[in-house]
C-alpha distance (Angstrom), angle and dihedral (degrees) to the residues before:
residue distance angle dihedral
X1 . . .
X2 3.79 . .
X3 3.86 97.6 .
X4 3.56 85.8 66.2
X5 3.78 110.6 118.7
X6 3.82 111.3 -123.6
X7 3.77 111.1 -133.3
X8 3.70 118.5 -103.2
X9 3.90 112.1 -91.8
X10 3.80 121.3 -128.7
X11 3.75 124.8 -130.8
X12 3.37 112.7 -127.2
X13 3.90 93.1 -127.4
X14 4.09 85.5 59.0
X15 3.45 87.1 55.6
X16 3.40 101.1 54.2
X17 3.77 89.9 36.8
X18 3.66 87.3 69.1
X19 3.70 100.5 46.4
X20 4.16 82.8 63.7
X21 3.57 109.5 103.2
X22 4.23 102.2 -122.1
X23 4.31 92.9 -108.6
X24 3.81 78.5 67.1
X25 3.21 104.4 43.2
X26 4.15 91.7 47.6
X27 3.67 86.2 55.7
X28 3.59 100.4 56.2
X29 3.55 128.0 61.0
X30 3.91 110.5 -128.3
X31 4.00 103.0 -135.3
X32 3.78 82.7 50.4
X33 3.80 102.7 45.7
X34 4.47 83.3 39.2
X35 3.86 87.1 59.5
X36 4.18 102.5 50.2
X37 4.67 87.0 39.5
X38 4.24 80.1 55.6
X39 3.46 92.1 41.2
X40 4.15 97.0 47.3
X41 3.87 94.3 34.3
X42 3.67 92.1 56.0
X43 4.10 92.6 46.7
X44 4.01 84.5 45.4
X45 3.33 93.2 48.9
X46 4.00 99.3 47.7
X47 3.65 93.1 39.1
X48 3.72 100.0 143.6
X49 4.05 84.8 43.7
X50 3.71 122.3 89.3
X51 3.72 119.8 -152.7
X52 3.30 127.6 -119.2
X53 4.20 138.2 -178.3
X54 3.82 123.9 -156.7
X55 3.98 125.1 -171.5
X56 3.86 121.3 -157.1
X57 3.53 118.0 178.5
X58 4.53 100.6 -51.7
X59 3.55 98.5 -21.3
X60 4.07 117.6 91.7
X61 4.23 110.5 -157.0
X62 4.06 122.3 -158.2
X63 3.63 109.3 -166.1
X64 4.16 132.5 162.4
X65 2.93 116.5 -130.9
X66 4.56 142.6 152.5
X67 3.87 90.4 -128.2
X68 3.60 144.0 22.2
X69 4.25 88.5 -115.3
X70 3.55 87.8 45.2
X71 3.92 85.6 50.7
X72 3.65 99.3 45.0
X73 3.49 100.5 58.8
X74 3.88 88.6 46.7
X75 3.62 85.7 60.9
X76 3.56 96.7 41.9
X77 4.33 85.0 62.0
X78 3.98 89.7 49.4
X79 3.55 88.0 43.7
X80 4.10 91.3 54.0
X81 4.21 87.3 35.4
X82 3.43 91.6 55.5
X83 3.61 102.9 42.1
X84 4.12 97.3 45.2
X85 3.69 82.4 46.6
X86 4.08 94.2 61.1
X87 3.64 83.4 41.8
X88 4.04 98.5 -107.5
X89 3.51 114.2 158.2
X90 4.07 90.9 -132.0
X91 3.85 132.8 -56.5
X92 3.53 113.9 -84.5
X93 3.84 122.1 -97.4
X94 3.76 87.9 -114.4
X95 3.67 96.6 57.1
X96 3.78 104.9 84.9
X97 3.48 128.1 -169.8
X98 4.05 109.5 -110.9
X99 3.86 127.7 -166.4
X100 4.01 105.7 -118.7
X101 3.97 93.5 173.5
């Protein structure tokens, strides 16, 4: 029962790849065509979500979020995530976090 071997999963721009009749496909180059399905399925798929991006100090944060309080303390955790995980001790006090977009 657990040495069975789980069928490969399908990405969901593979999918839709193959759905593309082949003139299509030939006229499209594949990193390009990969790059604006990620960018559209994510927006599709957060639709009720507005994006938001935070700087504090050299790191830039992307977080979804419904409102911009909402959003900042998002980006306050990937703020702390990020810096504990390149070993920081913590930002500095004077380093706020500022909304770029």
């Amino acid at each position: 029962m657990l040495d069975r071997p789980k069928p490969p999963q399908r990405d969901p721009f593979h999918e839709w790849w193959d759905t593309l009749l082949s003139d299509a496909r030939g006229s499209m180059d594949p990193r390009v065509a990969k790059q604006a399905f990620r960018a559209g399925y994510t927006a599709g798929r957060k639709k009720h979500l507005r994006r938001f991006v935070f700087k504090a100090a050299t790191l830039r944060v992307t977080v979804w979020a419904n409102g911009i309080g909402e959003a900042r303390k998002m980006a306050k955790k990937k703020v702390d995530q990020r810096a504990s995980a390149k070993r920081w001790k913590s930002l500095p006090a004077d380093w706020k976090l500022e909304l770029v977009e």
